[in-house]
C-alpha positions in Angstrom: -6.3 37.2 37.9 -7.3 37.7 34.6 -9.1 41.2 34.2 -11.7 42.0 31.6 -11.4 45.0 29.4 -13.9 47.6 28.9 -14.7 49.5 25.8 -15.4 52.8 27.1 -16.2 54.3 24.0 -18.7 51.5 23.4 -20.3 52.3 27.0 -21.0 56.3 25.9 -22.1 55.1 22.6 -19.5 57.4 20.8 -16.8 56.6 18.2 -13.3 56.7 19.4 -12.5 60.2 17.0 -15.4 61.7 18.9 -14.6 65.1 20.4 -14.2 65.9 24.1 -17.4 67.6 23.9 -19.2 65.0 22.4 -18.3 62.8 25.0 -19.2 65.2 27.8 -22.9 65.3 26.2 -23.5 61.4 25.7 -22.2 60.8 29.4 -24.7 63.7 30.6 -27.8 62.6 28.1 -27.0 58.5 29.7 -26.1 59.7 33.3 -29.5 61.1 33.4 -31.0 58.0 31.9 -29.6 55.7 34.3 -29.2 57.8 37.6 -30.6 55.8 40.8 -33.0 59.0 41.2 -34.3 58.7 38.0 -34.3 55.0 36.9 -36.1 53.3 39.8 -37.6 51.1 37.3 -34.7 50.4 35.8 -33.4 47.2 38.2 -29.3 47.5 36.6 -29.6 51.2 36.7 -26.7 51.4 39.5 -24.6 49.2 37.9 -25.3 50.8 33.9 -25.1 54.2 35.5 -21.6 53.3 37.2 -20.4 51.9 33.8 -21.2 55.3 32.6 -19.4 57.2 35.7 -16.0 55.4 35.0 -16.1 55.7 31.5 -16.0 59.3 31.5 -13.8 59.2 34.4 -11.2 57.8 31.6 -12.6 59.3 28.4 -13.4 62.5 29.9 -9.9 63.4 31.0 -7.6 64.1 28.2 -4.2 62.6 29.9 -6.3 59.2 30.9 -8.1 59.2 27.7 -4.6 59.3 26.2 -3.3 56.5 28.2 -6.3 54.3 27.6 -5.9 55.0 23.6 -2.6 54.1 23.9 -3.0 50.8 25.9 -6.3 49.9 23.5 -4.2 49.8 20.4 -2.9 46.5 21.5 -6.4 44.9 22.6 -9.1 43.1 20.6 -12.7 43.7 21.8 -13.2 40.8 24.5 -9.7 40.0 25.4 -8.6 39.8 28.7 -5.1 41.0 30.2 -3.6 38.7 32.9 -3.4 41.4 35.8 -0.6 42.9 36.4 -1.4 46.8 35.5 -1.9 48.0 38.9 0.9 48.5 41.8 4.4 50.3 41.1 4.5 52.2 37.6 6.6 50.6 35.0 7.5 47.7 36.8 5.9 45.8 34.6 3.8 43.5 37.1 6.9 43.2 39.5 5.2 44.2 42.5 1.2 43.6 42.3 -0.8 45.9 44.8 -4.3 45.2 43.4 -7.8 46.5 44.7 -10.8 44.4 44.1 -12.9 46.9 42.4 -14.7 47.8 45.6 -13.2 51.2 45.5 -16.1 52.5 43.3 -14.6 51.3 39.9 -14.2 48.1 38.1 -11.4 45.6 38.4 -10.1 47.0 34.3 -9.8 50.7 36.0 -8.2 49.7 39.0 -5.8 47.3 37.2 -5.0 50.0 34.9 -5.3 53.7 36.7 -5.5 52.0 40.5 -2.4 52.0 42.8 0.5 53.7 42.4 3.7 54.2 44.4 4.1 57.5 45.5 7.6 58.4 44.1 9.8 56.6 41.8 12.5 53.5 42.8 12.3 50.0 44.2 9.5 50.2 46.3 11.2 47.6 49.0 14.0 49.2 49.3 16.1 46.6 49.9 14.4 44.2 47.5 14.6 44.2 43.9 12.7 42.8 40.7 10.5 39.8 41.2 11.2 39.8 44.9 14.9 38.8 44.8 17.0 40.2 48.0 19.6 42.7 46.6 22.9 43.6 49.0 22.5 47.3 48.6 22.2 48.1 52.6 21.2 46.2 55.8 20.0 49.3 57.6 16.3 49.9 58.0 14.5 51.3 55.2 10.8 52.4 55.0 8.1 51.0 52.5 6.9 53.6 49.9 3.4 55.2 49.8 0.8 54.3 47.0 -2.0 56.4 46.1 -5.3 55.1 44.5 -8.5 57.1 43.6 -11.3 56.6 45.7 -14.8 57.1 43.7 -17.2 58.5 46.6 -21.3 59.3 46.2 -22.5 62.8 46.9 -24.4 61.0 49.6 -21.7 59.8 51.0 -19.9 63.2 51.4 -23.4 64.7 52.2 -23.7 62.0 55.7 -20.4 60.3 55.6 -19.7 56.5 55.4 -17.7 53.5 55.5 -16.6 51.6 52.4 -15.0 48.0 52.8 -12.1 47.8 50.3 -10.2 44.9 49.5 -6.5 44.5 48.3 -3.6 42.3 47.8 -0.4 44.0 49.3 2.9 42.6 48.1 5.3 40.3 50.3 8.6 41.9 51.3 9.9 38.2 51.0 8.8 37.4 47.6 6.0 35.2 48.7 2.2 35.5 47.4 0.5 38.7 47.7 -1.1 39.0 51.4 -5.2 39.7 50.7 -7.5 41.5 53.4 -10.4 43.7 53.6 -10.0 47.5 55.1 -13.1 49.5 56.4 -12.2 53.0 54.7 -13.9 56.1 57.0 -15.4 58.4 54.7 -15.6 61.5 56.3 -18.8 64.1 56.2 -18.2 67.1 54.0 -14.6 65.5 52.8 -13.5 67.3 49.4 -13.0 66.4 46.0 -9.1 65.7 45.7 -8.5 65.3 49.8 -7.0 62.1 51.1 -7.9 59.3 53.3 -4.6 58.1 54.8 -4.2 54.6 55.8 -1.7 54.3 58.1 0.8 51.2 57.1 -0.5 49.9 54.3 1.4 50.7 51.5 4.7 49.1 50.5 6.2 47.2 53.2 9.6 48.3 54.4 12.8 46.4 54.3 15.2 45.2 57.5 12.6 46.3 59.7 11.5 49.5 59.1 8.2 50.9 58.7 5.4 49.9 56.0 4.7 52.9 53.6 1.0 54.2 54.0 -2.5 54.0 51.9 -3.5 57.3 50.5 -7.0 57.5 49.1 -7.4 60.4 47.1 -11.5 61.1 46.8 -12.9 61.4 43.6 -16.7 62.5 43.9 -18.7 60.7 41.4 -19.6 62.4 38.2 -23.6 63.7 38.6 -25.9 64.1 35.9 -27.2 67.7 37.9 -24.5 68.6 39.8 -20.6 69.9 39.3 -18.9 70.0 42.7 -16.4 73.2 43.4 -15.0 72.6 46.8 -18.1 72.1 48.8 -20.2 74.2 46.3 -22.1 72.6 43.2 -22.8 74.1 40.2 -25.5 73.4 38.2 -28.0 74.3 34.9 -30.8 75.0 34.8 -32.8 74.8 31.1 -35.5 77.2 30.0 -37.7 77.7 26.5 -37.3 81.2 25.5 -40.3 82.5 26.4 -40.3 81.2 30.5 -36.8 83.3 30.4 -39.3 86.3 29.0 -42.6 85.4 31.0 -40.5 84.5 34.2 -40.8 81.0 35.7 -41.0 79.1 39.1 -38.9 76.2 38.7 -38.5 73.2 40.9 -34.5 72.9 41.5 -33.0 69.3 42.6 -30.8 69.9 45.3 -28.9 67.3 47.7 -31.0 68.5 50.7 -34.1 68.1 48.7 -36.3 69.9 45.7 -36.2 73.7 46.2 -38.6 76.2 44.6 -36.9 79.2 43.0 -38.1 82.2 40.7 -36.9 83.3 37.5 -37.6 87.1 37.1 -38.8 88.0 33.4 -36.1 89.0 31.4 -33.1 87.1 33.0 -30.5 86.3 30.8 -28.8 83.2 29.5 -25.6 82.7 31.6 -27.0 84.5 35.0 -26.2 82.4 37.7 -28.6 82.4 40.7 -27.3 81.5 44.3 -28.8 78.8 46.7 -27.3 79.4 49.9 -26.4 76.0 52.1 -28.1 73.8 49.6 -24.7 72.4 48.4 -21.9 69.6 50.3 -21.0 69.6 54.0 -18.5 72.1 55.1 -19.0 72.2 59.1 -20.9 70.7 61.3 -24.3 72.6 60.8 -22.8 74.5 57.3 -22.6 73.8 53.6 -21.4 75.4 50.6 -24.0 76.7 48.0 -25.8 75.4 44.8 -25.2 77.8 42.0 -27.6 77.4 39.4 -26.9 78.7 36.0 -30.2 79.9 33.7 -29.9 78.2 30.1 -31.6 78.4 27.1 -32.9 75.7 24.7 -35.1 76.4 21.3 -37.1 73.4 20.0 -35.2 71.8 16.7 -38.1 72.1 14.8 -41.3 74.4 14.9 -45.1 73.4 13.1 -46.6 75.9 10.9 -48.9 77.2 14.0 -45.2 77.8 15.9 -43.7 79.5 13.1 -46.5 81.9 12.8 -46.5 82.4 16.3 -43.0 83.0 16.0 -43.3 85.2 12.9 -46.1 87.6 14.8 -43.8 87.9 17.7 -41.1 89.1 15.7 -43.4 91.9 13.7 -45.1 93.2 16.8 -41.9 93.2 19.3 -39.3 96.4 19.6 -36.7 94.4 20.7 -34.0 94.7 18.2 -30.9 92.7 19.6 -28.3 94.5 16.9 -29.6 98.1 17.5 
């Protein structure tokens, strides 16, 4: 299978010396762009703003940013890599355990950060490179565990689902690699970093014993509004200096719906107002809270009718912020 790789940088429109903050505000200003919510006239606004999920996934974590920097030293823009990333770290394509991409990210991330055994070793035990039947013991050994990251939709955590995932399990015998689709049950209210354990389909074991197991670990889709906390979200909300001094009713986006809430006059940059059960799924009738917290942005530039308004505000006012 020969996988196609993705410039991630080139997706965030940011060089590849650009700072981790830099990167955090081109994947909020194009997450916002392309978000499903936002961009219903936009008909590849999924797709663009899932291109723009997993590249932050990568560039927006320093170790996998690190790996991918390392790996795209070696790659010309265009080239493809003959699969063989994915499955048992450092074997160097011995033992392929591929998803199809249907995990929430493409077939590049899950060929290069997808499946991975769960501890180090042959991973059949009995079985070593390329297949070939070593004589180290004839007594039942178990299959390993692999872990891969599972990208999940705040809707999904907010109602539960079921994802179809496909995957191409090694052979214990050396043969081709066995391909089937699972059904992968998304729980309501799971958690970012929980697991979804599937029971025997990991590693196969060796002289009959038992197949290693299928750990899902859920990774909650990055959100142009929302950062989750457990089953709380956190989120900003942006104010012009004078609606922080006037006081404001904003409309706030919330997972349950938009939700009026008032800004006193006077409230500070930083304060963070509470909006209780209007966050993720923790219970059957309960969820988490939306934290909201108050921001504020000055225009970049000012007309001469601004700047006077500006420059009368600042003779008649008493406030002196330095005493």
């Amino acid at each position: 299978m020969a996988v196609q790789y993705r410039d991630y940088y080139e997706t965030l429109g940011v060089e590849k010396s650009a700072s981790q903050d830099d990167i955090k505000k081109a994947f909020k200003k194009l997450a916002r762009k392309y978000h499903p919510d936002v961009a219903k006239n936009l008909p590849d606004a999924e797709e663009r703003f899932k291109a723009v999920n997993e590249a932050y996934e990568v560039l927006g974590d320093s170790e996998k940013r690190k790996k991918y920097d390392t790996l795209g030293a070696n790659w010309q823009q265009g080239a493809e890599y003959p699969g063989g990333f994915s499955g048992y770290p450092g074997g160097g394509g011995q033992y392929d355990y591929n998803f199809g991409g249907s995990t929430g990210f493409s077939d590049f991330f899950e060929s290069f950060f997808g499946g991975r055994a769960a501890a180090g070793g042959d991973p059949f035990g009995a079985y070593g490179g390329g297949g070939q039947r070593r004589p180290r013991s004839t007594r039942p050994m178990a299959g390993q565990d692999i872990e891969a990251d599972l990208l999940v939709r705040i809707e999904e955590i907010m109602h539960g689902s079921v994802r179809e995932v496909r995957l191409a399990r090694p052979s214990s015998d050396g043969g081709p690699a066995k391909e089937s689709t699972i059904r992968v049950k998304i729980p309501k209210g799971i958690a970012e970093g929980q697991m979804i354990r599937c029971a025997g389909l990991g590693y196969p074991g060796a002289n009959g014993g038992p197949d290693g197991d299928l750990y899902m670990r859920v990774r909650l889709e990055r959100h142009p509004l929302y950062k989750p906390s457990g089953h709380d979200l956190d989120s900003e909300l942006v104010l012009a200096p004078w609606e922080l001094a006037l006081g404001i009713s904003a409309t706030i986006p919330t997972p349950h719906g938009d939700v009026k809430m008032t800004v006193k006059p006077g409230t500070q940059p930083g304060t963070k107002l509470r909006l209780r059960g209007k966050a993720l799924p923790k219970g059957k009738d309960e969820f988490g809270d939306l934290y909201v917290t108050i921001t504020v942005e000055f225009p970049e530039s000012s007309s001469d009718e601004e700047k006077a308004i500006w420059q009368s505000l600042a003779e008649k006012s008493s406030f002196r912020p330095r005493g």
